[in-house]
C-alpha positions as CSV (number, residue, x, y, z in Angstrom):
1,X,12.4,26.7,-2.1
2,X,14.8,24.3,-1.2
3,X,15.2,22.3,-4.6
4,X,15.3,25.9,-6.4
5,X,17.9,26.4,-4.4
6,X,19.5,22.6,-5.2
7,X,18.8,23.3,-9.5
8,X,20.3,26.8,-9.2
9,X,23.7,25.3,-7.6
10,X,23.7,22.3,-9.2
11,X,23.5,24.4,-12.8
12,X,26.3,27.1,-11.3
13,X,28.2,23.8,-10.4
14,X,28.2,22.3,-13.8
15,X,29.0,25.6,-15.9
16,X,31.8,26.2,-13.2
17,X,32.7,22.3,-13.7
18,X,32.8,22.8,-17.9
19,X,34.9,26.5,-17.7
20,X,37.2,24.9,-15.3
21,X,37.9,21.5,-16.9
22,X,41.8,21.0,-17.2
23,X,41.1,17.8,-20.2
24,X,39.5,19.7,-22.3
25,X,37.6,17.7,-25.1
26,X,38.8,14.4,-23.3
27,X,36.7,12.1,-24.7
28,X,37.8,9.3,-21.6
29,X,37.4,12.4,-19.1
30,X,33.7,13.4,-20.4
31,X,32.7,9.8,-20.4
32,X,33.6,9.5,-16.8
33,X,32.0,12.7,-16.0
34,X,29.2,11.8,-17.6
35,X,29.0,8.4,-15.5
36,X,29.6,10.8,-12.5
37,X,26.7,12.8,-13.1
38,X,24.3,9.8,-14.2
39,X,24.9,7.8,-10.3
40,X,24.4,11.2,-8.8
41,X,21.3,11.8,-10.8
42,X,19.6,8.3,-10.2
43,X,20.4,8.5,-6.4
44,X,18.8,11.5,-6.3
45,X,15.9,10.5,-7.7
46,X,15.7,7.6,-5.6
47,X,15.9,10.1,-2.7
48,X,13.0,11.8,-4.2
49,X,11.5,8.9,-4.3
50,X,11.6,7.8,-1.1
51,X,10.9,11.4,0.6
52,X,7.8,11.6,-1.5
53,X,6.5,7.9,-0.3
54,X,7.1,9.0,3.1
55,X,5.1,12.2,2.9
56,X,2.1,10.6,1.5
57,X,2.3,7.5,4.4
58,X,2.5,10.3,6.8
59,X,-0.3,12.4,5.3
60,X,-2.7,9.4,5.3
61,X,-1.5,8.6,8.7
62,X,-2.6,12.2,10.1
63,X,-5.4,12.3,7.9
64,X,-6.7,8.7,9.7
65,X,-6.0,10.4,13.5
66,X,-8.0,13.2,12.7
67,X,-10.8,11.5,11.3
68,X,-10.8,9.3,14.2
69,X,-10.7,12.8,16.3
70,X,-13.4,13.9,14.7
71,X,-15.6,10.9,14.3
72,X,-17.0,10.6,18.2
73,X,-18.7,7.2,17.5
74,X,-15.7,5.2,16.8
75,X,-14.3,4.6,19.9
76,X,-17.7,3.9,21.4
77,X,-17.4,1.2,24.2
78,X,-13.4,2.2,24.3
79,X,-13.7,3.2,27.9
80,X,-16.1,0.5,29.2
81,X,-13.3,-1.9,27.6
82,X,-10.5,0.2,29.8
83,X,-12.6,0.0,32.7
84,X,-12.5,-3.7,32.5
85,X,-8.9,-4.2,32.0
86,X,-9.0,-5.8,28.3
């Protein structure tokens, strides 16, 4: 819901941007603009990026504790180990 939300105002923000734009067909001004909006697009893709690597590290990371959960012979000996001081 949240990158709806993040298209929606970015589009509003452009068409706002393009009505309001004092330099009209400025053909130094648009290539600027157009610079702007290229950084701002690869960082957030690189964001994106990153968020989505995180979620899957964290998804195979809970996915491991619950098999391990689950699995009741794979910490067999665990306690006798404890119990021992190892």
């Amino acid at each position: 819901m949240g990158g709806v939300l993040a298209i929606f105002s970015l589009c509003g923000l452009g068409v706002w941007a393009d009505a309001n734009n004092p330099n009209g067909q400025n053909a130094a001004a648009n290539k600027a603009e157009d610079r702007l909006f290229l950084g701002w697009l690869i960082c957030a893709g690189l964001l994106t990026g990153f968020y989505l690597m995180l979620d899957v590290v964290l998804l195979q990371k809970g996915r491991a504790a619950v098999a391990r959960i689950a699995d009741p012979d794979a910490d067999e000996g665990r306690e006798d180990r404890w119990e021992q001081g190892d």
